[in-house]
N, C-alpha and C positions, 0 to 999 in steps of 0.2 A: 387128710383122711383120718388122722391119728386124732385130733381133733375134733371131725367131726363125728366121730364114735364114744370119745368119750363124753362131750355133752350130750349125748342120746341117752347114755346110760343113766349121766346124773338128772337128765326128764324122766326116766322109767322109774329110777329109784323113789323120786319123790311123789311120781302118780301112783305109784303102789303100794307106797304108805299114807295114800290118799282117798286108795281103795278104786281109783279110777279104770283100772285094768285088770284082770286077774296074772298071777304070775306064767310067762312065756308067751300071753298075746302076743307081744311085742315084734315086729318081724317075721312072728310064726309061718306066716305065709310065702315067706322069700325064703327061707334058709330054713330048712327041715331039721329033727334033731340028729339027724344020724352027721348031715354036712355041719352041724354044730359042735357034732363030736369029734369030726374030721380036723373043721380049723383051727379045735382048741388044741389037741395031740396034736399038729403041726406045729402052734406056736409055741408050745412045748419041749419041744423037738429041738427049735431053734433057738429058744432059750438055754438050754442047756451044749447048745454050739457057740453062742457066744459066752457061756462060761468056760470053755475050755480055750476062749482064747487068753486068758487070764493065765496060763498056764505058757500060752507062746509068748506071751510079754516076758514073762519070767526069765525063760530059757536062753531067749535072743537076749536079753539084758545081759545076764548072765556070760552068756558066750562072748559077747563082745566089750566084757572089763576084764580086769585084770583075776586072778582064780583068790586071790587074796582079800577078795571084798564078798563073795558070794553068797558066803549066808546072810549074808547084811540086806544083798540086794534082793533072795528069796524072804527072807523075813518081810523086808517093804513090801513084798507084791503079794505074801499071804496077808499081812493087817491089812492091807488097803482093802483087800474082798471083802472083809469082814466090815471092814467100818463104812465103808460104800452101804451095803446093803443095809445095815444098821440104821445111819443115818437118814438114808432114802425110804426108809420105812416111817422115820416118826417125824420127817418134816420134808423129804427132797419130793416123793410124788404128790404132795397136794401143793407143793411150791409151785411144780412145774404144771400139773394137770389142773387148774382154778375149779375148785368145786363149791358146794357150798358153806364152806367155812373157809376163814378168814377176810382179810379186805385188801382191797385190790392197794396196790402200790406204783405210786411212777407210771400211770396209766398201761403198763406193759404187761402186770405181772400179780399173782398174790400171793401173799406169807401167810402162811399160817401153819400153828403147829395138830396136825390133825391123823397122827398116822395111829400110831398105837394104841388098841383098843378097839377100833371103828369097824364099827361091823357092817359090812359094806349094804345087808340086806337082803331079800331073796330073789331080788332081782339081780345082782351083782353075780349069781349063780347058774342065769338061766338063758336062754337065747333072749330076752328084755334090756339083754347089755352088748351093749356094741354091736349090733344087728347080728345076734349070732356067730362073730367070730371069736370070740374067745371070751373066759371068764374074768368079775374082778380080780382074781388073786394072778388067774394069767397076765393078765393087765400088767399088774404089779412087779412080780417077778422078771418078767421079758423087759420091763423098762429098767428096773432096777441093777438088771445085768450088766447096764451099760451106765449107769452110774459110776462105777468104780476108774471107768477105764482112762475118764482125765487125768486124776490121781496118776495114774500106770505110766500115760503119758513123760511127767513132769519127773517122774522118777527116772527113767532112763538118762535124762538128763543132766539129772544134777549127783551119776550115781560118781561114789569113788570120794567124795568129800565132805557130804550133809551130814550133820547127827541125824540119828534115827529121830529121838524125842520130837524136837521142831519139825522135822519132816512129817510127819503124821500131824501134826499139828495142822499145819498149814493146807497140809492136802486134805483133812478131814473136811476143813473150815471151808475148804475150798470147792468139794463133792457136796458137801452139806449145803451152800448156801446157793454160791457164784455159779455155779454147772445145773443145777434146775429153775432159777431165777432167768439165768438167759436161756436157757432151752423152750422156756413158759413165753418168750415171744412168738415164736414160728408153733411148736408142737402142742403149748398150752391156749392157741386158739389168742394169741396174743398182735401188738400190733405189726409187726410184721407177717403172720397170718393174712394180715386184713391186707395188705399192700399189696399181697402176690407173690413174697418171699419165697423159694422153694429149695427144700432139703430135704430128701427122702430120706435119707438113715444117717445122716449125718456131717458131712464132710467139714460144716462148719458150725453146729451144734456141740458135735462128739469130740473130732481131730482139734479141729482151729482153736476152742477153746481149751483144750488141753497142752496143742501148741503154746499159745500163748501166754498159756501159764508156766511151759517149759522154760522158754525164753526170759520171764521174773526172774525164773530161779538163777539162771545160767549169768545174767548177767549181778546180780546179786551177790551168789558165790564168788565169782571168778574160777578161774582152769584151774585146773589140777595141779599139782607141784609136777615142773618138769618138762609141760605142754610147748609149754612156750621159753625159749632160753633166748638170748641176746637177739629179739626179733625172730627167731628160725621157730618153725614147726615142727616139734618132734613127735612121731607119729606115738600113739599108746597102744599097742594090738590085744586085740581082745586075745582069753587065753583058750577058746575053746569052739573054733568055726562049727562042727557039728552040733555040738549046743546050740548054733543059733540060726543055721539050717534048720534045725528040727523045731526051733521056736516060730520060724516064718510057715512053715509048711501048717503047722495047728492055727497059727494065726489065717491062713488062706483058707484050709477047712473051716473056720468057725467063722466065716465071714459071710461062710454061705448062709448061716444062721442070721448072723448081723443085716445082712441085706436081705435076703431071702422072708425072712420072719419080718420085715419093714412093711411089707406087701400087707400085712396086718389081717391075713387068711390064707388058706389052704387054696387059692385060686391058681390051678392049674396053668392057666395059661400067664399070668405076671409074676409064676414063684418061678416057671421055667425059663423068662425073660430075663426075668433076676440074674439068675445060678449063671445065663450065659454071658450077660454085658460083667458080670462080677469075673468071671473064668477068665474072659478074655482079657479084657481089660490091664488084668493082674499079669498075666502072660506077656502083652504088649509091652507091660512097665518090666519087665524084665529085659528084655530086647531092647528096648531106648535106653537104659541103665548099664546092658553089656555095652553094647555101641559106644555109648558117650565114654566110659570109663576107659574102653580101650583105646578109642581114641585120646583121649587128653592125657593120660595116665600113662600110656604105651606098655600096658599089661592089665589082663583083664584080672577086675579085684570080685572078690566074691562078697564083701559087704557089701558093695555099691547094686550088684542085682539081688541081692537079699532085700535091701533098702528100694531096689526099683521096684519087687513085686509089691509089695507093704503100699507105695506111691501112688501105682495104679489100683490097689485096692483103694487107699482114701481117694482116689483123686473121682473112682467113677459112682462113690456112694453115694453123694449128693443127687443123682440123676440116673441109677441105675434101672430103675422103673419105664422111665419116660425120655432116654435117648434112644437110639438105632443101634443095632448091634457095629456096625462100623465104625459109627461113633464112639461105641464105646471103645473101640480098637484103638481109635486116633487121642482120647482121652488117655490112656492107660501110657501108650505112647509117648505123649508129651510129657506126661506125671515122670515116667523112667528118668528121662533127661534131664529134666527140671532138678531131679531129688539130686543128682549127682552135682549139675551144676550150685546147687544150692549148699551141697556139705562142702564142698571144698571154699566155696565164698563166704563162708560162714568160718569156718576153719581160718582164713585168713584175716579175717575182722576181729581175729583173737577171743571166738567166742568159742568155748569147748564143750561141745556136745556129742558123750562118750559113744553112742547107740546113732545119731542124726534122727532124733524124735522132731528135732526144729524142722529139720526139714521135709520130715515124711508128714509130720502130722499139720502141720502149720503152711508152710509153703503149697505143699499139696492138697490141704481143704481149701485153701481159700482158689486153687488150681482148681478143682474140682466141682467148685460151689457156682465159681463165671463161667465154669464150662454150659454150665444147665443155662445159662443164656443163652450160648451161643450154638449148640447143638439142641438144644428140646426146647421148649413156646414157651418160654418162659422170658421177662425181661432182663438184659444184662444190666441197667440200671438198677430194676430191683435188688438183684443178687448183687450188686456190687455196693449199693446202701446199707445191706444185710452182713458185708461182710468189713464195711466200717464198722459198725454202730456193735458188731460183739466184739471186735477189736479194741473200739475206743472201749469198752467195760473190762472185757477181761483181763486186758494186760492189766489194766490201773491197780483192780482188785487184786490179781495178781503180785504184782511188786508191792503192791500195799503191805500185803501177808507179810511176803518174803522180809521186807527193811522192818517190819515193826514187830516179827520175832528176830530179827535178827540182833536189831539193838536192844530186846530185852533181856534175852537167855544168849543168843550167839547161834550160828545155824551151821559153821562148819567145825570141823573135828581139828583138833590140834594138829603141827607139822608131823607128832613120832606118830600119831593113829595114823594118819594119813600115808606114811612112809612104810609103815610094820604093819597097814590093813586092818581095814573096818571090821573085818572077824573075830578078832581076837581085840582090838582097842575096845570095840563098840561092844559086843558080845562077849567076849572070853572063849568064842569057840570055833573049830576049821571045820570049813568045806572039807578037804581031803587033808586025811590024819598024816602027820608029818610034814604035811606043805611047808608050814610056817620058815621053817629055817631054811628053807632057801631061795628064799623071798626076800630083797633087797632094796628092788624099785620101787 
């Protein structure tokens, strides 16, 4: 759908600088302007809901490291906003959306540097673009929102050890290039598009490939000083569970935006579809995350259903449009389970991942992506090709980043920053005044 609205825009644009239509024929007769003014203030709406999830990443990060790294880890997730939207502005949406500049690449995809400056036209303004559901700048903004959020991803992961410098580094190059480049197969009308591919809002466009950039990092870096001692697992506790309660809860509200605003208009009846397979769903993933965690764990833990709602959020994004409401019950469900099953085997493979980003965003898209096979008309072949073929890219590119700043400049912090905290090593300055000195670990 995403798709096929925007090559309707870029036929409008270029018939009406062709003179072949006057501005807002286009549609004029399907979509009136008052419902033109509706689905733009919608995707408006929801734009600015998934910017506040940008805000739950922050928190939930935050909550679940240690208080001694914190402004390190709210610094990363303010630059990343900024340089996400930055980048996606002068080369990520005409990477990902193919218009008429640049040249196609790898049969999949096209590069080109065409953001800043480009005036989109006056059709870009008018019901002429995207049959009336929303403007180019809304276009722009709403996709751009979700640019940043790989980057978010990857962070959570490698937080407690990275230099800031490389980590921006990598993640810029990474939101800039590698995260609209694959997104331009499915969403840019690409060839996975053409196969039957399907991913509504993301589970393996947005998650998976932020997953599997998380996993570069993680195995790149290695654990934290401490994680791991003669074989044992020593647990790290985050220093602040209501910090990251309050980060999942913005993250579950702005999701409604994220899927909700995917519907790609104010349509009544699939925004309220949305809102409920997303509700539930998210619900469900908390319930299979309590269950499993008490079970195996023999005490119920409160990251494990922090991490199961987040699960059955990615798990039913891929498909939340186009399953059944049960369905999405029994998605959301599995996702809870999975996430729990997945951090502790992840955890035991010596891989440490401070927040379980591997597993909610990774295990759980690619969860969520085979679901749309198996619960909505869609092929589980397809979706399971789709969820190689960004696999086989992302990691590569991925760890590519990671080992090739890593042996230029170095990408983790010496043992005393790492011991006396990224706050004050990295920065020079504390989350909470006075902390520092009784900070050890």
């Amino acid at each position: 759908m995403r798709s096929r609205w925007k090559l309707a825009g870029i036929i409008a644009t270029l018939m009406l600088g062709a003179g072949v239509f006057a501005p807002g024929a286009f549609a004029e007769d399907a979509v009136s302007q008052e419902m033109f003014t509706v689905n733009n203030t919608w995707m408006l709406v929801a734009t600015f809901l998934v910017f506040i999830m940008h805000l739950g990443f922050a928190t939930l990060e935050v909550g679940l490291t240690r208080a001694k790294n914190t402004v390190n880890i709210l610094f990363k997730n303010t630059a990343i906003v900024a340089l996400g939207l930055l980048t996606y502005a002068s080369v990520g949406f005409n990477l990902m959306y193919p218009g008429d500049f640049g040249i196609e690449l790898f049969g999949g995809g096209f590069f080109g540097f065409a953001g800043f400056g480009v005036d989109p036209g006056e059709a870009g303004q008018t019901i002429a673009y995207a049959d009336g559901a929303y403007t180019y700048w809304t276009d722009f903004i709403f996709q751009a929102m979700f640019a940043a959020t790989a980057a978010t991803i990857i962070s959570g992961a490698v937080a407690e050890r990275i230099k800031l410098g490389p980590f921006l580094i990598i993640t810029t190059i990474y939101v800039a290039l590698v995260y609209p480049y694959l997104g331009s197969w499915k969403w840019g009308a690409g060839w996975l598009d053409a196969k039957g591919f399907y991913d509504f809002a993301g589970s393996t466009l947005v998650h998976s490939v932020g997953g599997w950039g998380a996993l570069a990092g993680v195995l790149v870096l290695g654990p934290r000083l401490g994680k791991y001692v003669n074989g044992k697992i020593k647990g790290i506790a985050g220093h602040n569970m209501p910090l990251a309660t309050i980060g999942v809860f913005l993250l579950w509200l702005g999701w409604f935006g994220f899927n909700g605003g995917s519907v790609l208009s104010a349509d009544p009846d699939l925004v309220s579809l949305v809102f409920v397979t997303t509700a539930l769903a998210a619900a469900a993933g908390v319930v299979g995350a309590m269950c499993t965690s008490w079970m195996v764990q023999k005490k119920p833990d409160l990251s494990m259903i922090l991490n199961g709602s987040l699960a059955g959020l990615v798990g039913i994004t891929a498909g939340a449009d186009s399953v059944s409401v049960m369905s999405a019950i029994i998605i959301g469900l599995i996702a809870g389970i999975l996430v729990v099953v997945s951090v502790l085997t992840i955890d035991k493979a010596k891989l440490d991942d401070p927040v379980g980003a591997i597993s909610v965003h990774l295990v759980c898209g690619i969860w969520g992506t085979l679901a749309v096979g198996i619960f909505g008309d869609f092929s589980f072949m397809t979706q399971l090709i789709g969820v190689i073929a960004y696999g086989s890219v992302a990691f590569p590119a991925a760890f590519i980043l990671f080992f090739v700043v890593d042996k230029v400049v170095g990408i983790r912090v010496t043992e005393k920053v790492e011991i006396g905290g990224l706050d004050v090593g990295e920065h020079g300055m504390e989350a909470y005044n006075g902390f520092q000195i009784f900070t050890t670990d």
